[in-house]
Residue frames relative to the residue before (quaternion, step in Angstrom):
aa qw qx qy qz dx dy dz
X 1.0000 0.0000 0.0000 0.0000 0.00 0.00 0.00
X 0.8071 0.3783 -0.3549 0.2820 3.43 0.89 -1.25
X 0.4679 0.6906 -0.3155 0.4523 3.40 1.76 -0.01
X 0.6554 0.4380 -0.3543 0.5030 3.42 0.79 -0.85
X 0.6948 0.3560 -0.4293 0.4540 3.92 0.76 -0.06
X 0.2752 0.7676 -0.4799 0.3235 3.15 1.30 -0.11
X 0.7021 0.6066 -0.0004 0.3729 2.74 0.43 -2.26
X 0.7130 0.3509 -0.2764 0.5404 3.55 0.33 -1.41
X 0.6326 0.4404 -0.4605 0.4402 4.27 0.24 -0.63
X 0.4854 0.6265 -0.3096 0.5254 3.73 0.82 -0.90
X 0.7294 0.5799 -0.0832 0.3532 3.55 0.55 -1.00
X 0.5607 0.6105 -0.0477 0.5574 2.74 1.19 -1.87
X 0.8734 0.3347 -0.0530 0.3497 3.51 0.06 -1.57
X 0.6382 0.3632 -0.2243 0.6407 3.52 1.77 -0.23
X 0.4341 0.1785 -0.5047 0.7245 3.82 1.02 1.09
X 0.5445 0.4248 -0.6503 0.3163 3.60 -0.60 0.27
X 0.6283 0.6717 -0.1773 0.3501 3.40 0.65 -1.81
X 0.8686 0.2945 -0.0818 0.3899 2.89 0.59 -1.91
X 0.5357 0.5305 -0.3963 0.5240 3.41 1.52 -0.23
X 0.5943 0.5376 -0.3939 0.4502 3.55 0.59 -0.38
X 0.8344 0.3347 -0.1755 0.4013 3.56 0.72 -1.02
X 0.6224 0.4175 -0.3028 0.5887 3.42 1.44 0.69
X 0.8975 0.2868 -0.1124 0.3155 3.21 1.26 -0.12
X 0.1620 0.8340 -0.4684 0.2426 3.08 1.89 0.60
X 0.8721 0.1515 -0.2273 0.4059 3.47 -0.49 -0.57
X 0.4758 0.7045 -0.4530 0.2686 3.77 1.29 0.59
X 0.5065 0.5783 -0.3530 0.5334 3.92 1.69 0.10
X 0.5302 0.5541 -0.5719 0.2913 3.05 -0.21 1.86
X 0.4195 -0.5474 0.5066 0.5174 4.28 -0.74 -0.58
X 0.2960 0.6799 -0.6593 0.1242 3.10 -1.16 1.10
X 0.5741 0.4674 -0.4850 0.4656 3.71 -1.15 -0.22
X 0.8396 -0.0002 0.2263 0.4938 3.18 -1.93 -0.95
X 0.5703 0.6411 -0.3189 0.4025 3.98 0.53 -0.93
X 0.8158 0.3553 -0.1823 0.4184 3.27 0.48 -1.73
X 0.6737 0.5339 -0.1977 0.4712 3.62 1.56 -0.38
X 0.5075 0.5322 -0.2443 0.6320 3.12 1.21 -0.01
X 0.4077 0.5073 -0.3590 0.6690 4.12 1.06 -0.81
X 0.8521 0.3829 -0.1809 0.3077 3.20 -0.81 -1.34
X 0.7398 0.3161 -0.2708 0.5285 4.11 0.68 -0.71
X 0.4213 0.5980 -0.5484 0.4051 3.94 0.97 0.20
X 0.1201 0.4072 -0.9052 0.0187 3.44 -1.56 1.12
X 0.8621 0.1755 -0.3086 0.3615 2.97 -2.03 1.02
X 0.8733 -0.1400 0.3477 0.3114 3.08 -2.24 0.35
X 0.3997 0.5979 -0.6802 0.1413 3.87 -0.77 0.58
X 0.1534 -0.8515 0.5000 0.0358 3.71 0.24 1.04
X 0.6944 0.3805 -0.2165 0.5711 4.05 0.88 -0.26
X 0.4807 0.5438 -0.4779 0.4947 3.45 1.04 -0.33
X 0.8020 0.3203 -0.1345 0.4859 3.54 0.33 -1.62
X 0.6094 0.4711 -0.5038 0.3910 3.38 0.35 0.12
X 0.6869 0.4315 -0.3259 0.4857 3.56 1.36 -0.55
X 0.5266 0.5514 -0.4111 0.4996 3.88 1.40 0.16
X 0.6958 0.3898 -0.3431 0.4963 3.79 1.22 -0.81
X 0.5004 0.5355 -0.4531 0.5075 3.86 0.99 -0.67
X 0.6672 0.6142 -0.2353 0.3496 4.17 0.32 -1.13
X 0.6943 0.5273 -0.0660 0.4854 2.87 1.57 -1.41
X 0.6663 0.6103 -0.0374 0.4268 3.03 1.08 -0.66
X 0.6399 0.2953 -0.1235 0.6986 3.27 1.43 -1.32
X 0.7981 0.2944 -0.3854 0.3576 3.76 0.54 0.16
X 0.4394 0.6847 -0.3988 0.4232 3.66 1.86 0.21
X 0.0845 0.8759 -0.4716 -0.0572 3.54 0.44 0.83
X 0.4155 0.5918 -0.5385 0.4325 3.29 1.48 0.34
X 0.8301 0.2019 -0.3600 0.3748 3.48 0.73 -0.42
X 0.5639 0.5035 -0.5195 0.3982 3.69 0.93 0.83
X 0.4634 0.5729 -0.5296 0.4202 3.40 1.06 -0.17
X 0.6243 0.6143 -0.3386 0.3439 3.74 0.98 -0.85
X 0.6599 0.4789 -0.2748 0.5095 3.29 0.97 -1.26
X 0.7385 0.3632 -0.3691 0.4319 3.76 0.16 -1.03
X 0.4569 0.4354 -0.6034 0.4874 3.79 0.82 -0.05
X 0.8469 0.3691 -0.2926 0.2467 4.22 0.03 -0.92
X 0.5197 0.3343 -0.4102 0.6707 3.56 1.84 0.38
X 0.4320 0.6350 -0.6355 0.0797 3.72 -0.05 0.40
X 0.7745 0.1799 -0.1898 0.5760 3.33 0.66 -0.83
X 0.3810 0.6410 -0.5320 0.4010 3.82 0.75 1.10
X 0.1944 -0.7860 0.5827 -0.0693 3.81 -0.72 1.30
X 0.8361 0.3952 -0.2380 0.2968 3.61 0.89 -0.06
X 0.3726 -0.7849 0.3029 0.3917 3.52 0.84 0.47
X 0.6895 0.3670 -0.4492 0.4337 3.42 1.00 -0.03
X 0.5719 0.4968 -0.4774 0.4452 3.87 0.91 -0.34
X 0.6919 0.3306 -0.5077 0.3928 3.53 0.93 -0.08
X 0.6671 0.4148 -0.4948 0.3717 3.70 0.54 0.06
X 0.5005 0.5830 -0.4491 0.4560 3.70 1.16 0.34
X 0.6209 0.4497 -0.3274 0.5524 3.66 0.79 -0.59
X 0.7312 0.3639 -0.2654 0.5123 3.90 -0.05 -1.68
X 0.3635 0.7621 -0.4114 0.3433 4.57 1.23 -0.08
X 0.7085 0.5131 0.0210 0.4840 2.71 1.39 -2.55
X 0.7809 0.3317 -0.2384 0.4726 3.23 0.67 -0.90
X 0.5645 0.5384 -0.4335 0.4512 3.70 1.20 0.26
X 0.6498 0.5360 -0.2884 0.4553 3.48 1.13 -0.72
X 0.5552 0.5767 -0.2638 0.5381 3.45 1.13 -0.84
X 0.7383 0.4156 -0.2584 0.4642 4.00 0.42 -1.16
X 0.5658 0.5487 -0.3818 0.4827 3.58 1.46 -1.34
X 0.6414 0.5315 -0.4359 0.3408 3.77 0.27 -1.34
X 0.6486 0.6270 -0.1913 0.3867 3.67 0.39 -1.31
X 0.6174 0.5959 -0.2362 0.4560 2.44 0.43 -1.52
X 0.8859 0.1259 -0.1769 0.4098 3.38 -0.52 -1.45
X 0.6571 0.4077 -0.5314 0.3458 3.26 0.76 -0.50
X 0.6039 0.6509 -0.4065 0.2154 3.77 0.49 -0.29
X 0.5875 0.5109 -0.2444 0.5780 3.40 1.72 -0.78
X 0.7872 0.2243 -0.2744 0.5047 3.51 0.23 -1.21
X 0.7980 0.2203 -0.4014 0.3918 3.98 0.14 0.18
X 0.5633 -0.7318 0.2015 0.3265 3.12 0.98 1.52
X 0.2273 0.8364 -0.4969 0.0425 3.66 1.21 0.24
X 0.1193 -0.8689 0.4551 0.1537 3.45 -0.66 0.77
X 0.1352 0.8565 -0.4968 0.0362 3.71 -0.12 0.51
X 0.6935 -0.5856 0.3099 0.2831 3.44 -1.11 1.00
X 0.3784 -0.8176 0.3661 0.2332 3.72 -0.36 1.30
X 0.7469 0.4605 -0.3062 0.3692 3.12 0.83 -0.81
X 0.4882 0.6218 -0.3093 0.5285 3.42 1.32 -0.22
X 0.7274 0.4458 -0.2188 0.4736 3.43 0.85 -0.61
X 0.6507 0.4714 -0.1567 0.5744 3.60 1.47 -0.70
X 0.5807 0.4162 -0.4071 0.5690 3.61 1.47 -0.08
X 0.5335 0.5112 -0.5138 0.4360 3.85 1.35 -0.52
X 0.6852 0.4356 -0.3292 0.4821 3.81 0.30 -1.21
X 0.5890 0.4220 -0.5577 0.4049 3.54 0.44 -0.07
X 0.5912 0.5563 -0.3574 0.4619 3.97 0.92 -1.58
X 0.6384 0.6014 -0.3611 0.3169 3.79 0.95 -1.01
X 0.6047 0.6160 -0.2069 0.4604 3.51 1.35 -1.00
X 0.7594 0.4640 -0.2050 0.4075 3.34 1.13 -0.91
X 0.5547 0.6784 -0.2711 0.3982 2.83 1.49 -1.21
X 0.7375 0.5334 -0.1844 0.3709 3.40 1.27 -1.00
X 0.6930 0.3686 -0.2478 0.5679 3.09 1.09 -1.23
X 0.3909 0.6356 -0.5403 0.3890 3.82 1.01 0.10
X 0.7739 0.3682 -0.1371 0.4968 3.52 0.58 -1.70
X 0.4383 0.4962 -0.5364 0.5234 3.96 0.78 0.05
X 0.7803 0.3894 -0.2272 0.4333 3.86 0.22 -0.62
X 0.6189 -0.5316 0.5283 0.2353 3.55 1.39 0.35
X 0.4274 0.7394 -0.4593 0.2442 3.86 1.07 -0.09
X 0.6238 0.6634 -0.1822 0.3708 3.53 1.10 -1.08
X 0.6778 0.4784 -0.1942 0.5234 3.18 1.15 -2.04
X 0.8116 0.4219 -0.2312 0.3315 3.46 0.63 -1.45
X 0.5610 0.7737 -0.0892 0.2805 3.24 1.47 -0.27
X 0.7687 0.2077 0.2535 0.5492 2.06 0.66 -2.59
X 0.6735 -0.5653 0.4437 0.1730 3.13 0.77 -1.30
X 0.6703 0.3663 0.1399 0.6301 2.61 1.02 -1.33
X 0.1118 -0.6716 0.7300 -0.0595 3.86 -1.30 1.63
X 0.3225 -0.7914 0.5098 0.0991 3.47 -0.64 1.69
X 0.4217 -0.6537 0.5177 0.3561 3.89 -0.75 -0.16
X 0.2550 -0.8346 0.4389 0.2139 3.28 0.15 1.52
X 0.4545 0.7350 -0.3670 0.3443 3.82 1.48 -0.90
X 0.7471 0.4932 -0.0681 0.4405 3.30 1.32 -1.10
X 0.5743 0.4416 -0.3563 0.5901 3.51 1.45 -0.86
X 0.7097 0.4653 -0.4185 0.3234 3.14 0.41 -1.49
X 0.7316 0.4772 -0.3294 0.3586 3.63 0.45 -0.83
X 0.4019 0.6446 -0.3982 0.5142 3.94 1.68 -0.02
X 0.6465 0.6532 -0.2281 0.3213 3.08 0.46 -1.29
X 0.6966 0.5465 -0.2222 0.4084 2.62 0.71 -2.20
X 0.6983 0.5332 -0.3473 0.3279 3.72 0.80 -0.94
X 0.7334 0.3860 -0.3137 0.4634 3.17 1.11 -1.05
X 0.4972 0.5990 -0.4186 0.4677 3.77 0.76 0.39
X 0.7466 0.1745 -0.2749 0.5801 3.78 0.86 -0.31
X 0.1818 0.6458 -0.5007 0.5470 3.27 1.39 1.16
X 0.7179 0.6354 0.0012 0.2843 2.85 0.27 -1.53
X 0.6271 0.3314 -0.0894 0.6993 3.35 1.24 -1.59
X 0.7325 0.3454 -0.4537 0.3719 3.27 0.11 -0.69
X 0.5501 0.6603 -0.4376 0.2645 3.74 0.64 0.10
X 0.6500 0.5150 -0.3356 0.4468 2.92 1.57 -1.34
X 0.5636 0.6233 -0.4131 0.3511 3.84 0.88 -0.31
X 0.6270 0.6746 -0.1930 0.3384 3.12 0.80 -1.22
X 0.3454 0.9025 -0.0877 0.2418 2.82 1.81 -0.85
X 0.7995 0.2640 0.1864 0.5063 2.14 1.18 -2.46
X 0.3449 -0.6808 0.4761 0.4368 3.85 -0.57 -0.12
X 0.0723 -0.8647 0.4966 0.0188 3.81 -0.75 1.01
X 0.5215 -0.7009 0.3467 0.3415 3.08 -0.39 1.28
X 0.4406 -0.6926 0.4515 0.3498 3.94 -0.74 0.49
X 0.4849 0.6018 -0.3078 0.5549 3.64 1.63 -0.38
X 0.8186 -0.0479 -0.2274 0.5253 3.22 -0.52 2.21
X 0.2148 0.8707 -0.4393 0.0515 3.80 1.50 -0.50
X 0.7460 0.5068 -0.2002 0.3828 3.02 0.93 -1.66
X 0.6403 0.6387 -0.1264 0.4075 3.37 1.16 -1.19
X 0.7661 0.3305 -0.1914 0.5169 2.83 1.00 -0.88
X 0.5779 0.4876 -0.4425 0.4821 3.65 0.93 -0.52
X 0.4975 0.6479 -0.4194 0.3960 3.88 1.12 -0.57
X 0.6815 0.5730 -0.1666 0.4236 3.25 0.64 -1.76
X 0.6792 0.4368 -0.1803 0.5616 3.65 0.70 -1.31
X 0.6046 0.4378 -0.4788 0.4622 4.18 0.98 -0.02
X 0.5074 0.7131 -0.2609 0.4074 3.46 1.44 -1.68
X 0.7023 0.3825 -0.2482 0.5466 3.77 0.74 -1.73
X 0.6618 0.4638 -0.3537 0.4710 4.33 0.50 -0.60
X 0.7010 0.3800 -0.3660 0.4799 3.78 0.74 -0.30
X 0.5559 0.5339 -0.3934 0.5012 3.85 1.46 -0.27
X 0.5738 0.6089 -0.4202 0.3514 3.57 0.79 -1.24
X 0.8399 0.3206 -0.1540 0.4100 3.30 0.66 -2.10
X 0.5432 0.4741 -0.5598 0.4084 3.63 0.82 0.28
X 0.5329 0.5769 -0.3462 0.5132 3.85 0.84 -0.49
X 0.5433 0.6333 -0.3151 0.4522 3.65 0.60 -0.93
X 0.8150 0.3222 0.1496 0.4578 3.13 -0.22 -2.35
X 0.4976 0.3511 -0.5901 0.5300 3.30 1.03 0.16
X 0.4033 0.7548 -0.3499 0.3810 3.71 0.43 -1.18
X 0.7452 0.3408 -0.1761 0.5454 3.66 -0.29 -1.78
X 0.7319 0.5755 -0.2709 0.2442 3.37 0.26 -1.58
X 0.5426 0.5985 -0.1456 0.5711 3.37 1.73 -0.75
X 0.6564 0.4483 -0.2986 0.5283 3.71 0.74 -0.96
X 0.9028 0.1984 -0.2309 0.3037 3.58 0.80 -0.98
X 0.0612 0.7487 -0.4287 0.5020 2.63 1.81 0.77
X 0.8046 0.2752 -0.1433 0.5064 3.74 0.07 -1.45
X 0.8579 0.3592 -0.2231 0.2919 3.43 0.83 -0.37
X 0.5081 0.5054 -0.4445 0.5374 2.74 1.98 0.86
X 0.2581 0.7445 -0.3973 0.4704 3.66 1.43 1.08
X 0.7053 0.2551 -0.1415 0.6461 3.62 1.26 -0.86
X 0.8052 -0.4477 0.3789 0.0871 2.90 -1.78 0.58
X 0.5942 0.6873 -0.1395 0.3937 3.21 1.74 -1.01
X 0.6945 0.5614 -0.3382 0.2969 2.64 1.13 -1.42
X 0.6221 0.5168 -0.2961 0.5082 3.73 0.38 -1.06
X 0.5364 0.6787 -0.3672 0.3417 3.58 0.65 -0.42
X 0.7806 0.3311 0.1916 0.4943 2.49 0.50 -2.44
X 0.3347 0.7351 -0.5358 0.2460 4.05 1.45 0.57
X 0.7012 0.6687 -0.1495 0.1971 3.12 0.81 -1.29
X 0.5767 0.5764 -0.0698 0.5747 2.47 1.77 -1.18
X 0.7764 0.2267 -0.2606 0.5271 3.57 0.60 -0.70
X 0.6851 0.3047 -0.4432 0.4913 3.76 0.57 0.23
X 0.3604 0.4229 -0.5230 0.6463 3.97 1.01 1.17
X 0.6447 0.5447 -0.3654 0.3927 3.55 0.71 0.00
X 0.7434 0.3962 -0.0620 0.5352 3.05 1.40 -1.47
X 0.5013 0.5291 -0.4274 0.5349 3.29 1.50 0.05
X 0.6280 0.5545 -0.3877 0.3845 3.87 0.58 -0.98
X 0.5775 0.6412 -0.2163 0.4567 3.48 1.36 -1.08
X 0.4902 0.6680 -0.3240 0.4565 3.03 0.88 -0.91
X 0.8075 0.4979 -0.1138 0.2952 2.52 -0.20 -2.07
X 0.7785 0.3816 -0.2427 0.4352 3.17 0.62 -1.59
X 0.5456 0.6427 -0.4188 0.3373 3.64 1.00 -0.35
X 0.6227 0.6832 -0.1513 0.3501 3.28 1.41 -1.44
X 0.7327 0.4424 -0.1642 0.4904 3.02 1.13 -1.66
X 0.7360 0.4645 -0.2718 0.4107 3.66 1.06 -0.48
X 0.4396 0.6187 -0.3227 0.5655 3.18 1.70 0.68
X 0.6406 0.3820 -0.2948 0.5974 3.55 0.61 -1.35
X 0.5524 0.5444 -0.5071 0.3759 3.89 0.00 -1.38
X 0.7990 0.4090 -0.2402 0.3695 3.34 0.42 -1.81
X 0.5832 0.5912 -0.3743 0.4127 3.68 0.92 -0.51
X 0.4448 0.7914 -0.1811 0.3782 3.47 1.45 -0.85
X 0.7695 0.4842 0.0399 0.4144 2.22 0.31 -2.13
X 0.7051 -0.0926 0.0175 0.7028 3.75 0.96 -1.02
X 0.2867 -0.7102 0.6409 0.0512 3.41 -0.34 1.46
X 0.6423 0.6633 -0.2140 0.3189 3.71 0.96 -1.01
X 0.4033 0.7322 -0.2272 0.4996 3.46 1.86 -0.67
C-alpha cells in the first residue's frame, strides 16, 4: 500500500512539471469557443456559463492556486471560507474589468498569478516564518490574489470584440459558469486529499509536492515576463 502511494505522489508531481512545460501558453478561448464569443449579439446566459465553467476547469494556473490554499485545509467550511475570498476578489475584476473596459497588460498579470502560486506553496512550507519571520494573513493575500486572477480572466475576454447587446448578462453568466467550474474542480482535489491525508505519506511527501507547485509557479511566471519582453507592445 505504502508503495503504491509512493508511486501516485511521484505521479502527481511529474504531471505537474510536465503539464506546466507543455502547456504554458495553452489557458486561453480559442477554437470553436473563441468564435462563438465573437458572433453573440444578445443575452445567451448557458452558453457562457458553460465557456466560464470550461474556463475554469482548464485554467490550471488558477487551480494550481487554489489547491496550494486547501492543501493543508481539513474542514470543508474553512475551505469554502478561503475559495469565498478568492471568488469575490476574481468576481470583482472580473466584471469590472470587462464591462468598464479596463485594460491592463496580460502578461504581466499572468506572471502575477504565476508569483500567486508560489507565494502560496512558499508559505505551505513555513518559508516566510522560517525565513523571514514574518506570518502573512493568508485571508488577505488570498483575497489580493483573488483580484488579480479575475484580472486575469477578464483579459482573456478582452481579447475578443463583444457585442454590447446583452454584455452585462452575459459577462454575469460567464462569472456564474467560473464559480461552478471551480467548485466542481476543488471539490474533486478536495476528495483526493481527503484520501491522501488517510496515509502516512502525506505529511511526508508535502514538501515535495508544494516544491512542485512552487517550480510551476515559477515556470509560469517566467514565461510571461520573457513574453512581455519579448513584445513589450502587447
Amino acid at each position: 500500500m505504502y508503495r503504491n502511494y509512493q508511486l501516485l505522489i511521484k505521479t502527481i508531481v511529474s504531471v505537474l512539471v510536465t503539464f506546466f512545460a507543455f502547456s504554458l501558453a495553452a489557458h486561453t478561448i480559442e477554437g470553436s469557443d473563441a468564435n462563438f464569443v465573437q458572433s453573440i449579439d444578445g443575452p445567451a446566459i448557458f452558453p457562457f456559463i458553460y465557456l466560464g465553467a470550461k474556463h475554469m476547469i482548464t485554467g490550471y494556473d488558477h487551480l494550481l492556486f487554489l489547491v496550494g490554499v486547501i492543501f493543508f485545509l481539513y474542514k470543508p467550511n474553512h475551505v469554502v471560507h478561503y475559495v469565498t475570498l478568492f471568488a469575490i476578489g476574481h468576481s470583482i475584476t472580473l466584471l469590472f474589468g470587462v464591462l468598464a473596459d479596463l485594460h491592463v497588460n496580460p502578461y504581466m498579470i499572468d506572471a502575477i498569478i504565476g508569483f500567486s502560486i508560489v507565494y502560496k506553496a512558499f508559505e505551505n512550507v513555513d518559508g516566510f516564518k522560517r525565513l523571514l519571520g514574518v506570518e502573512p494573513n493568508m485571508k488577505v493575500a488570498v483575497f489580493i490574489f483573488g483580484l488579480f486572477h479575475g484580472l486575469g480572466l477578464a483579459t482573456k475576454l478582452q481579447e475578443f470584440t463583444i457585442s454590447d447587446n446583452g454584455l452585462i448578462t452575459n459577462i454575469i453568466s460567464f462569472n456564474v459558469g467560473v464559480e461552478i467550474g471551480q467548485i466542481l474542480a476543488l471539490s474533486a482535489v478536495f476528495i483526493l486529499l481527503s484520501v491522501w491525508r488517510t496515509n502516512e505519506s502525506y505529511l511526508r511527501h508535502a514538501f515535495m509536492t508544494n516544491t512542485a507547485l512552487m517550480t510551476g509557479g515559477f515556470l509560469l511566471a517566467g514565461y510571461q515576463i520573457s513574453a512581455y519582453l519579448l513584445l513589450p507592445s502587447v
